[in-house]
PyMOL commands that place a pseudoatom at each C-alpha (Angstrom):
pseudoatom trace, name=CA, resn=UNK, resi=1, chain=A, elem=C, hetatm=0, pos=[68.838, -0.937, -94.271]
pseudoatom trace, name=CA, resn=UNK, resi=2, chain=A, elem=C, hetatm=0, pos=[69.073, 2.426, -93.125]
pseudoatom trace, name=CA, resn=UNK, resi=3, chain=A, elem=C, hetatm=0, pos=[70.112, 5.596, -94.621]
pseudoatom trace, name=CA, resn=UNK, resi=4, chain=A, elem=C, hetatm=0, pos=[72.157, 8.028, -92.474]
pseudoatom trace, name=CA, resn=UNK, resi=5, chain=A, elem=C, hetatm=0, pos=[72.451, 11.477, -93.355]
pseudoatom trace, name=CA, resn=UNK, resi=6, chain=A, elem=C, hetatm=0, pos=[73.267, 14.658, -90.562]
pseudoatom trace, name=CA, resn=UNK, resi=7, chain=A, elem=C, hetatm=0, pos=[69.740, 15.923, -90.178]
pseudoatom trace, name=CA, resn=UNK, resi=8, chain=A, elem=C, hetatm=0, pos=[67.800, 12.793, -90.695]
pseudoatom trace, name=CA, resn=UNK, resi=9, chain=A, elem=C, hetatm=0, pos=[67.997, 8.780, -90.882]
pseudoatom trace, name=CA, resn=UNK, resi=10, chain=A, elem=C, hetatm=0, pos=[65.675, 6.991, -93.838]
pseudoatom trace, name=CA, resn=UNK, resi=11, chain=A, elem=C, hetatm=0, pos=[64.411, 3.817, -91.817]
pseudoatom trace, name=CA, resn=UNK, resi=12, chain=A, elem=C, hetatm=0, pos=[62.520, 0.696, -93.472]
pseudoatom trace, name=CA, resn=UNK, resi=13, chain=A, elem=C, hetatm=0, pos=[58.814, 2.331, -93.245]
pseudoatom trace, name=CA, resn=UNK, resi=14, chain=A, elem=C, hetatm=0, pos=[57.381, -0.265, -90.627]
pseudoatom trace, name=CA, resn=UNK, resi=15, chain=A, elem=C, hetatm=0, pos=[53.902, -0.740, -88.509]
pseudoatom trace, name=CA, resn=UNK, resi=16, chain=A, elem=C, hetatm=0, pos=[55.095, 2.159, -86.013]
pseudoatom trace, name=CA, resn=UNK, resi=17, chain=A, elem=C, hetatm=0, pos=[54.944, 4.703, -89.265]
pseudoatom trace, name=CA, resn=UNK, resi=18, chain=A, elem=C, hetatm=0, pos=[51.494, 3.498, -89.936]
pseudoatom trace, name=CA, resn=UNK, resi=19, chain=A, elem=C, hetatm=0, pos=[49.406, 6.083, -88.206]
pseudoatom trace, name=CA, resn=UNK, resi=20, chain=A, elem=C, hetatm=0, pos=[51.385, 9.153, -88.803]
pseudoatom trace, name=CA, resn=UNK, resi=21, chain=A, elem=C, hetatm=0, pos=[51.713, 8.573, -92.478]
pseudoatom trace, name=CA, resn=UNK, resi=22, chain=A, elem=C, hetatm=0, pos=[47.915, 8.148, -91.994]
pseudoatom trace, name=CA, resn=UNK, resi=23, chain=A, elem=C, hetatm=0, pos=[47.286, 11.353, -89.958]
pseudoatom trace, name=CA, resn=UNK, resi=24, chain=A, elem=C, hetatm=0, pos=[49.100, 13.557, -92.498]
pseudoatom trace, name=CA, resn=UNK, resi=25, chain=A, elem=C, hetatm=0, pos=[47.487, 11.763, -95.782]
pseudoatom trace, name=CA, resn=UNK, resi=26, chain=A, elem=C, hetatm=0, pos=[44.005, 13.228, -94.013]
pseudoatom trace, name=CA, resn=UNK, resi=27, chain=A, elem=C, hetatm=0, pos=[45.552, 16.211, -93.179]
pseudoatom trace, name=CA, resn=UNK, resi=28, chain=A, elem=C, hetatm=0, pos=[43.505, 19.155, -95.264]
pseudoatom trace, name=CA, resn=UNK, resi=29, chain=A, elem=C, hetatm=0, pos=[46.768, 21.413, -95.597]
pseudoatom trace, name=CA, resn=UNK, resi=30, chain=A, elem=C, hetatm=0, pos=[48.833, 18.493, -96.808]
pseudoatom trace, name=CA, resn=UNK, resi=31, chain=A, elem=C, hetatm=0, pos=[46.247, 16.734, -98.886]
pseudoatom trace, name=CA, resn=UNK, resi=32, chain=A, elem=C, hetatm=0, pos=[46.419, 19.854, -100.739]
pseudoatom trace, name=CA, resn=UNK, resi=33, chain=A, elem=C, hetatm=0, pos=[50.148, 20.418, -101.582]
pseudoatom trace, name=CA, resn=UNK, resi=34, chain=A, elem=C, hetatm=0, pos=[49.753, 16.814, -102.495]
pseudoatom trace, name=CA, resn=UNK, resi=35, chain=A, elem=C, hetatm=0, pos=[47.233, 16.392, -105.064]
pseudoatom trace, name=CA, resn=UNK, resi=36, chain=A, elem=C, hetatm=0, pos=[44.899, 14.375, -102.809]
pseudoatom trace, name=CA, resn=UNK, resi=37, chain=A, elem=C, hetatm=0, pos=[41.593, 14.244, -103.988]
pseudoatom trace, name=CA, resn=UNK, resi=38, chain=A, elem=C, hetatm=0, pos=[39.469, 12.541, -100.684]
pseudoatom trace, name=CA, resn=UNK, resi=39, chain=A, elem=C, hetatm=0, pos=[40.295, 11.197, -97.044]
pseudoatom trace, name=CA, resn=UNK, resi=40, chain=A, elem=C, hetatm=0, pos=[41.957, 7.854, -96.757]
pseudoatom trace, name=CA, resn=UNK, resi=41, chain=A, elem=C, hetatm=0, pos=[40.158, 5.140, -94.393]
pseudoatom trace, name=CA, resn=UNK, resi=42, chain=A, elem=C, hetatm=0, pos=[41.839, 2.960, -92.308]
pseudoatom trace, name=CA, resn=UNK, resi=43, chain=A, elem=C, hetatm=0, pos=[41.000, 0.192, -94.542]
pseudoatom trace, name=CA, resn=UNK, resi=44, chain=A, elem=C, hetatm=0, pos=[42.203, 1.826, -97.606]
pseudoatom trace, name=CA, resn=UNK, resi=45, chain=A, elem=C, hetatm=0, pos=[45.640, 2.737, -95.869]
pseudoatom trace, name=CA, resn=UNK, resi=46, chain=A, elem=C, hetatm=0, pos=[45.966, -0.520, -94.624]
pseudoatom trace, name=CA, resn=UNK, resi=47, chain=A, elem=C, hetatm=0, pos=[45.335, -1.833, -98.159]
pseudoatom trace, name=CA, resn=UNK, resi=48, chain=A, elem=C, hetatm=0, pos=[48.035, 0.395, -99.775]
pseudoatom trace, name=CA, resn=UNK, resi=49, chain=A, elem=C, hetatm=0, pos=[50.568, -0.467, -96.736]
pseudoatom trace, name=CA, resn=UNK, resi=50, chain=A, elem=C, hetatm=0, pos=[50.023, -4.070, -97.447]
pseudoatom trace, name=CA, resn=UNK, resi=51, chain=A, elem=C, hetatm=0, pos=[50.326, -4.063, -101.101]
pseudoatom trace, name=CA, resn=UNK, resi=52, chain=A, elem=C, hetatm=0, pos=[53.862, -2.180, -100.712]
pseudoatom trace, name=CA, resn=UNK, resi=53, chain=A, elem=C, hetatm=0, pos=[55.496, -5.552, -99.437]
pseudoatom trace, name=CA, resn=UNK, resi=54, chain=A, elem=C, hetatm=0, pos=[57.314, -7.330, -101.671]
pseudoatom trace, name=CA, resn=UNK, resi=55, chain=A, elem=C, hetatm=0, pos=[56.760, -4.855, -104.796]
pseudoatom trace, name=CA, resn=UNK, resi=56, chain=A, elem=C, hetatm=0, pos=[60.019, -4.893, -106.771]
pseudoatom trace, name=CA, resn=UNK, resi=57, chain=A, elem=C, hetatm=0, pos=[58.903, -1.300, -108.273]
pseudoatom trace, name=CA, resn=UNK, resi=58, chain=A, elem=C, hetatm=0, pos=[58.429, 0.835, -105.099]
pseudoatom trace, name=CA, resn=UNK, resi=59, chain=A, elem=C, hetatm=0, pos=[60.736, 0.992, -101.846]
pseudoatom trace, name=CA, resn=UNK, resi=60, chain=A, elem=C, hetatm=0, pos=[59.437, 3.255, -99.317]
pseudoatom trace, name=CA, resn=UNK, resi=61, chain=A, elem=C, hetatm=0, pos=[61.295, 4.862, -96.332]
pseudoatom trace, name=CA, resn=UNK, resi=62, chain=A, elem=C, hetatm=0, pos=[60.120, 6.329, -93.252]
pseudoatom trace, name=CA, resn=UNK, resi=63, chain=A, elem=C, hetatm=0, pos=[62.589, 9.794, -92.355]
pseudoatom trace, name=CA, resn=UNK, resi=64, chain=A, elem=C, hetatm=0, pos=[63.442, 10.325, -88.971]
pseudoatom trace, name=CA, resn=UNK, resi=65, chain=A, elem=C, hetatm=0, pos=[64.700, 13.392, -87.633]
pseudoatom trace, name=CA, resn=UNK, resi=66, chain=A, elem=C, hetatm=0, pos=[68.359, 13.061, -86.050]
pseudoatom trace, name=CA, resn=UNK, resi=67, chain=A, elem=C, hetatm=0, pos=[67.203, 12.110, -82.296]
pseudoatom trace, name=CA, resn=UNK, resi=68, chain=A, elem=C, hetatm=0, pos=[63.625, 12.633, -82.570]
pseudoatom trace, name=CA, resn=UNK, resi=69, chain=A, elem=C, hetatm=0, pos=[61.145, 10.651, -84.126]
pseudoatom trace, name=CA, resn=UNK, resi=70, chain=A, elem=C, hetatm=0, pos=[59.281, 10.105, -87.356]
pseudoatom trace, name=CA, resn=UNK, resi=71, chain=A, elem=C, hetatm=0, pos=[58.469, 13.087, -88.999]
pseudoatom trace, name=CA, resn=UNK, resi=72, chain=A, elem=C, hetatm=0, pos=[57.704, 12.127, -92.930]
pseudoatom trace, name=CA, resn=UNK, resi=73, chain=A, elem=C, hetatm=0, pos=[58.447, 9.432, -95.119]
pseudoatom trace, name=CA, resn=UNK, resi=74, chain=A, elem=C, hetatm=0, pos=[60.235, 9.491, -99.023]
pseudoatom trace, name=CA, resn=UNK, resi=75, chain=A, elem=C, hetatm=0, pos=[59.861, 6.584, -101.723]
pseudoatom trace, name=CA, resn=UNK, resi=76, chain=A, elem=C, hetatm=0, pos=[60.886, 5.576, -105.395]
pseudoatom trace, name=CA, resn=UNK, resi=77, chain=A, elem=C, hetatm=0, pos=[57.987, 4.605, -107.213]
pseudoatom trace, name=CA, resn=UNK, resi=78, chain=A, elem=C, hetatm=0, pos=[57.876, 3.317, -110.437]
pseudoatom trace, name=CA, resn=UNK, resi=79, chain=A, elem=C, hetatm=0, pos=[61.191, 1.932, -110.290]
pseudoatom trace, name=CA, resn=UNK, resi=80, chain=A, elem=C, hetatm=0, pos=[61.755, 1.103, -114.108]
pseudoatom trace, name=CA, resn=UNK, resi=81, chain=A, elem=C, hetatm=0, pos=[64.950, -1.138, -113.782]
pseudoatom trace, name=CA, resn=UNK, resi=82, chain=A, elem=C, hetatm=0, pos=[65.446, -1.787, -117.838]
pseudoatom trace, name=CA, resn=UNK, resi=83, chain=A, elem=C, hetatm=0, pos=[65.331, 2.170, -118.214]
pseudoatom trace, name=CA, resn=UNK, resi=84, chain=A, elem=C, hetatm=0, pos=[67.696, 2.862, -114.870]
pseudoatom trace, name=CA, resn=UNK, resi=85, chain=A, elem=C, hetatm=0, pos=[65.288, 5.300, -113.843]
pseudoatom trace, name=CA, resn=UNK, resi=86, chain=A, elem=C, hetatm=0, pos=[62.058, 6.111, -111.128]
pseudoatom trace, name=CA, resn=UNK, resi=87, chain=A, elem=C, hetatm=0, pos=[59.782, 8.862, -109.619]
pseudoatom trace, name=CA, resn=UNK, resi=88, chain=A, elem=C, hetatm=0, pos=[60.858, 10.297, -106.352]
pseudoatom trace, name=CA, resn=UNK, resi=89, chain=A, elem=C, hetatm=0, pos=[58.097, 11.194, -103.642]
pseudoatom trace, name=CA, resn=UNK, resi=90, chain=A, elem=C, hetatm=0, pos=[58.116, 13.025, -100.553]
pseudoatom trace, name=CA, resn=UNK, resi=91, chain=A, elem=C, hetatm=0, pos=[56.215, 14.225, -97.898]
pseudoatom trace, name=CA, resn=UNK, resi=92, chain=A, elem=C, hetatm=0, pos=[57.287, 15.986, -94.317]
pseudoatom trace, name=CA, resn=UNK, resi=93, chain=A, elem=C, hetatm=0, pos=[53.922, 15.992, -92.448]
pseudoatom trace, name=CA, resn=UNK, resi=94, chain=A, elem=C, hetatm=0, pos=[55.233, 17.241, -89.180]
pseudoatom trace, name=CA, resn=UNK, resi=95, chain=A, elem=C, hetatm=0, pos=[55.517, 21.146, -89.123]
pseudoatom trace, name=CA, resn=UNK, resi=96, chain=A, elem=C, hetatm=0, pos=[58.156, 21.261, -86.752]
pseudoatom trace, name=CA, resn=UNK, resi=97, chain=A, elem=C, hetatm=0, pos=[60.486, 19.777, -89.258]
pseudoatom trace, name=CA, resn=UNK, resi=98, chain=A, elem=C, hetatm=0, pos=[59.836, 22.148, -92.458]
pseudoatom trace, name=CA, resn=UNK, resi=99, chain=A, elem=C, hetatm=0, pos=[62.461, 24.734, -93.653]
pseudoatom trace, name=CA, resn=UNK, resi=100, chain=A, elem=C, hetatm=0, pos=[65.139, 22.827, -91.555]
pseudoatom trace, name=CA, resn=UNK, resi=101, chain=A, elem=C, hetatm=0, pos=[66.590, 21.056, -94.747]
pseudoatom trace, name=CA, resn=UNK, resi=102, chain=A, elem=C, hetatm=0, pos=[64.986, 17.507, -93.392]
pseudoatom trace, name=CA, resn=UNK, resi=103, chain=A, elem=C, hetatm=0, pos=[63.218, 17.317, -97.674]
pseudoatom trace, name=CA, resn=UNK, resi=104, chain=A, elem=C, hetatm=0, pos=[66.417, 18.041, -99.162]
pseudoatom trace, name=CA, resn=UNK, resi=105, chain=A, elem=C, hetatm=0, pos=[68.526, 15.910, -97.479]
pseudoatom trace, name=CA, resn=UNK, resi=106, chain=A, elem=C, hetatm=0, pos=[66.255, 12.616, -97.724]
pseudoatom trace, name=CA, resn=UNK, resi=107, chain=A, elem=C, hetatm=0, pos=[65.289, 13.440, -101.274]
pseudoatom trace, name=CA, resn=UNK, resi=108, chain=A, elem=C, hetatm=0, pos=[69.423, 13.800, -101.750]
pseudoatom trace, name=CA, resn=UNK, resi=109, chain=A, elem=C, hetatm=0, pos=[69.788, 10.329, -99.382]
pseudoatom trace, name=CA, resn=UNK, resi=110, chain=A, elem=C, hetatm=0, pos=[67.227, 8.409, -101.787]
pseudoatom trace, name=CA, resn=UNK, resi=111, chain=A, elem=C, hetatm=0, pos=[68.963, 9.402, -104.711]
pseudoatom trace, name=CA, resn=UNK, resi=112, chain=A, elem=C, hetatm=0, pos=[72.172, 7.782, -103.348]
pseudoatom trace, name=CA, resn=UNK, resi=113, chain=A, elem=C, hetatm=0, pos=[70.339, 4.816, -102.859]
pseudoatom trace, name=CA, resn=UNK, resi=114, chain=A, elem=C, hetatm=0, pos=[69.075, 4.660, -105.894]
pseudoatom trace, name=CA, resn=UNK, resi=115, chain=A, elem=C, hetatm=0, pos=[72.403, 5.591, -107.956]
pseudoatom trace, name=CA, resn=UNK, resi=116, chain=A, elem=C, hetatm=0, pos=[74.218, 3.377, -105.951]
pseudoatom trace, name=CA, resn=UNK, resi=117, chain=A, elem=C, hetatm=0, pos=[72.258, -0.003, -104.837]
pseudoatom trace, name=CA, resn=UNK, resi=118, chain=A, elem=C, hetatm=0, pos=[69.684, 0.239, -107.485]
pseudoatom trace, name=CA, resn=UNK, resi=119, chain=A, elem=C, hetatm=0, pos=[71.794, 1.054, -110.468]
pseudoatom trace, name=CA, resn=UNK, resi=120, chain=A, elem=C, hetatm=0, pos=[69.480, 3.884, -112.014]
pseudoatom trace, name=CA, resn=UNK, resi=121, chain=A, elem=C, hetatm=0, pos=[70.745, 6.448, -113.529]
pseudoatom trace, name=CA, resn=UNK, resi=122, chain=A, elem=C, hetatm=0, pos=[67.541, 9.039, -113.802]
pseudoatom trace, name=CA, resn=UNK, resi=123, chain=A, elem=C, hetatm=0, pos=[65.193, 10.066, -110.852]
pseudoatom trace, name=CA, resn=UNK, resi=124, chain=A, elem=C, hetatm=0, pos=[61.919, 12.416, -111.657]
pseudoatom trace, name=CA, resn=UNK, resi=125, chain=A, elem=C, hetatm=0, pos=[59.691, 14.126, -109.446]
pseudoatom trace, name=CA, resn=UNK, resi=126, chain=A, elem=C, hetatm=0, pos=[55.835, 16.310, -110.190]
pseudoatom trace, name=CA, resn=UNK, resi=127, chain=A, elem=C, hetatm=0, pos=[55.657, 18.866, -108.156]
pseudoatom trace, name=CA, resn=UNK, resi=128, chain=A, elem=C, hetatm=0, pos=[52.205, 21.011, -107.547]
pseudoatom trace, name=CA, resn=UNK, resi=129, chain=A, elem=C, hetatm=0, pos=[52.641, 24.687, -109.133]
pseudoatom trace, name=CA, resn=UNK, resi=130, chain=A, elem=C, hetatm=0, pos=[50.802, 25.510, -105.307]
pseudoatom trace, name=CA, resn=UNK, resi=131, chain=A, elem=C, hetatm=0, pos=[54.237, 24.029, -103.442]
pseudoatom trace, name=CA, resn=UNK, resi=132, chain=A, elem=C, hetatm=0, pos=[57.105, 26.137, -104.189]
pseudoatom trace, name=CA, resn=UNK, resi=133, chain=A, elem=C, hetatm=0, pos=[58.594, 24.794, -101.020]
pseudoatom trace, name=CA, resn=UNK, resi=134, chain=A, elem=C, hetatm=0, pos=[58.854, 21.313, -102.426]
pseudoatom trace, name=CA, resn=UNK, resi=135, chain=A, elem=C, hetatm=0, pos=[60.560, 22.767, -105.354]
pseudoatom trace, name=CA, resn=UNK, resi=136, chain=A, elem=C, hetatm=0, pos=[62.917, 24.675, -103.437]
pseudoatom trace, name=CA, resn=UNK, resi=137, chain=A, elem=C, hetatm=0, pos=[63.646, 21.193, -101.489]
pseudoatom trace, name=CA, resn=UNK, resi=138, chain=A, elem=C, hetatm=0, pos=[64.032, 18.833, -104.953]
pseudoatom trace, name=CA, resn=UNK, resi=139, chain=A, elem=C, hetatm=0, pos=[66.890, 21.341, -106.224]
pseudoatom trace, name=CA, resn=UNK, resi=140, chain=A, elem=C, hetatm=0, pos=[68.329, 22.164, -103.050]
pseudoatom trace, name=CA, resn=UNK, resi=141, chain=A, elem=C, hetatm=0, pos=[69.061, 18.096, -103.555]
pseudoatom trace, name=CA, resn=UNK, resi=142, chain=A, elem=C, hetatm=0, pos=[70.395, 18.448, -106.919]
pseudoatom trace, name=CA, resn=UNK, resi=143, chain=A, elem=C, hetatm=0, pos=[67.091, 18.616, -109.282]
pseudoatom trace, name=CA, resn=UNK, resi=144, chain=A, elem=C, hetatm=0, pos=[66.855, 21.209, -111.705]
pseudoatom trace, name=CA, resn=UNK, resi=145, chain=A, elem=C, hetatm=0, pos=[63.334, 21.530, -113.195]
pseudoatom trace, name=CA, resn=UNK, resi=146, chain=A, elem=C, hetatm=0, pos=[63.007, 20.134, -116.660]
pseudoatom trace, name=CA, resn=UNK, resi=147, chain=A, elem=C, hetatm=0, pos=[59.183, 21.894, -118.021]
pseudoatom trace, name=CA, resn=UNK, resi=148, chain=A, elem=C, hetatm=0, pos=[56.092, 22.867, -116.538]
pseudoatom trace, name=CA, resn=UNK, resi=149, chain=A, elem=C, hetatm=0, pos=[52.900, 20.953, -117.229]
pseudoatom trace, name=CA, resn=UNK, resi=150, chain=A, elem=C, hetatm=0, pos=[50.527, 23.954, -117.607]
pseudoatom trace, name=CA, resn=UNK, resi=151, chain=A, elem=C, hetatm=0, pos=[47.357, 23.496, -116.218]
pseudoatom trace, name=CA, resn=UNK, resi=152, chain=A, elem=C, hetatm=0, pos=[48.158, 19.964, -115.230]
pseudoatom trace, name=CA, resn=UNK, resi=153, chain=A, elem=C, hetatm=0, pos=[45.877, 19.355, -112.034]
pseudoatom trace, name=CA, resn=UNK, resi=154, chain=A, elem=C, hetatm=0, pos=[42.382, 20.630, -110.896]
pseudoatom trace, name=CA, resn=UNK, resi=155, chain=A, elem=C, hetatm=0, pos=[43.214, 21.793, -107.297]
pseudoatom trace, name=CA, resn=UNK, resi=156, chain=A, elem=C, hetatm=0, pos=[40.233, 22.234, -105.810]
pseudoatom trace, name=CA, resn=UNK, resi=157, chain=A, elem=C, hetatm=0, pos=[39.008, 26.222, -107.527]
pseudoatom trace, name=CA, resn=UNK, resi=158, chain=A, elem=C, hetatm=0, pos=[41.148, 26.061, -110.309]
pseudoatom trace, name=CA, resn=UNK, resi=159, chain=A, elem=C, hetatm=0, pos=[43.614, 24.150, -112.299]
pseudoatom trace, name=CA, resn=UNK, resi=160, chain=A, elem=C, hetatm=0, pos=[47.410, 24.318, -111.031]
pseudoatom trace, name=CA, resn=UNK, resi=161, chain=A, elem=C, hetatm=0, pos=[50.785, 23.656, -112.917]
pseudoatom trace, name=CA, resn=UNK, resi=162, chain=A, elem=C, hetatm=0, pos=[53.258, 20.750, -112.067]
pseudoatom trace, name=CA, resn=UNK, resi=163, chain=A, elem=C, hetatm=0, pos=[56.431, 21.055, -112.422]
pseudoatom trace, name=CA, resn=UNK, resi=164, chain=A, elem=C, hetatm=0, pos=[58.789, 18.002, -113.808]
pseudoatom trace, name=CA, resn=UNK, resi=165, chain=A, elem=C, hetatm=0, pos=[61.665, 18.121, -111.740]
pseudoatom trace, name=CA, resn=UNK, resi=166, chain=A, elem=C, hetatm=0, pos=[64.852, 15.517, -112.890]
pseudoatom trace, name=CA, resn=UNK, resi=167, chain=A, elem=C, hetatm=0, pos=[67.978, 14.298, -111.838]
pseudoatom trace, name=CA, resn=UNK, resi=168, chain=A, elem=C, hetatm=0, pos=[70.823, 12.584, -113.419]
pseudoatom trace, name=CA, resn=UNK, resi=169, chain=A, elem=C, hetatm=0, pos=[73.173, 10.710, -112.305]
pseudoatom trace, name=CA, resn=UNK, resi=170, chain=A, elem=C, hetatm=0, pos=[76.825, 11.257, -113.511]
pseudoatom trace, name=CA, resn=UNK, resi=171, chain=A, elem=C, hetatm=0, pos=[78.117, 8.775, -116.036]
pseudoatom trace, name=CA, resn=UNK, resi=172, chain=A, elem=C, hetatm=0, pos=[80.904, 6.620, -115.095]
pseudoatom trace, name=CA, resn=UNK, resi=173, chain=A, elem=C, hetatm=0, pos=[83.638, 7.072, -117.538]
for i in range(1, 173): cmd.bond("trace and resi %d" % i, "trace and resi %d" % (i + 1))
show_as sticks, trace
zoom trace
């Protein structure tokens, strides 16, 4: 299945995302806007790629810039059917392809999904106090922030907010 919007296409993430989605998990910059606390190894990537296949509670798409190539990849996680609801995670790793609206509109393409062939009504995102771009990129696509968790994270020097970012999906009548 794949997931067309104007700026981007979300694409079943596949072998050929495997080393980028690497690359920018290692990536110091990224690892901290992220909350990621060492390096992955290839053996530890290839574990977690693995273990995504045929999980009922996580569906994970690769985005693809409108005729260019792979530039970050956006999942549900935690997909709680019997609640209608799940976390939504993101990450752009290519530079080229920040403050272009590429976040927002596969964070807004996911949510579609998700309303629409997965039946859930509630999506949720934690967003680092340290990213106010990722914020910026969760409302832009319809997210309003619902509380802060003060002090939530040890980043590194010094403990960082999260902010609890939700989404609704209208009721049917």
């Amino acid at each position: 299945m794949i997931l067309r919007g104007t700026k981007v296409c979300l694409v079943p993430f596949d072998r050929r995302h495997f080393e980028p989605t690497r690359a920018w998990a290692n990536d110091l910059e990224l690892s901290r806007l992220l909350d990621r606390a060492r390096p992955v190894s290839d053996v530890e990537h290839e574990n977690w790629t693995a273990s995504l296949h045929g999980r009922e509670d996580c569906v994970l798409f690769a985005i693809e810039a409108t005729g260019s190539h792979h530039v970050g990849n956006v999942w549900l996680w935690a997909i709680d059917p019997r609640h209608h609801k799940a976390e939504v995670r993101i990450v752009v790793g290519e530079t080229q392809a920040l403050g272009r609206g590429i976040g927002s509109e596969a964070i807004r393409l996911i949510a579609d999904y998700a309303r629409d062939r997965l039946n859930l009504r509630r999506l949720y995102a934690y967003v680092l106090g340290t990213n106010p771009r990722a914020r910026r990129a969760f409302e832009k696509a319809g997210f309003e922030l619902e509380g802060t968790l003060r002090q939530d994270r040890w980043a590194g020097e010094r403990y960082a907010d999260v902010w609890l970012l939700g989404w609704l999906a209208p009721l049917a009548d």
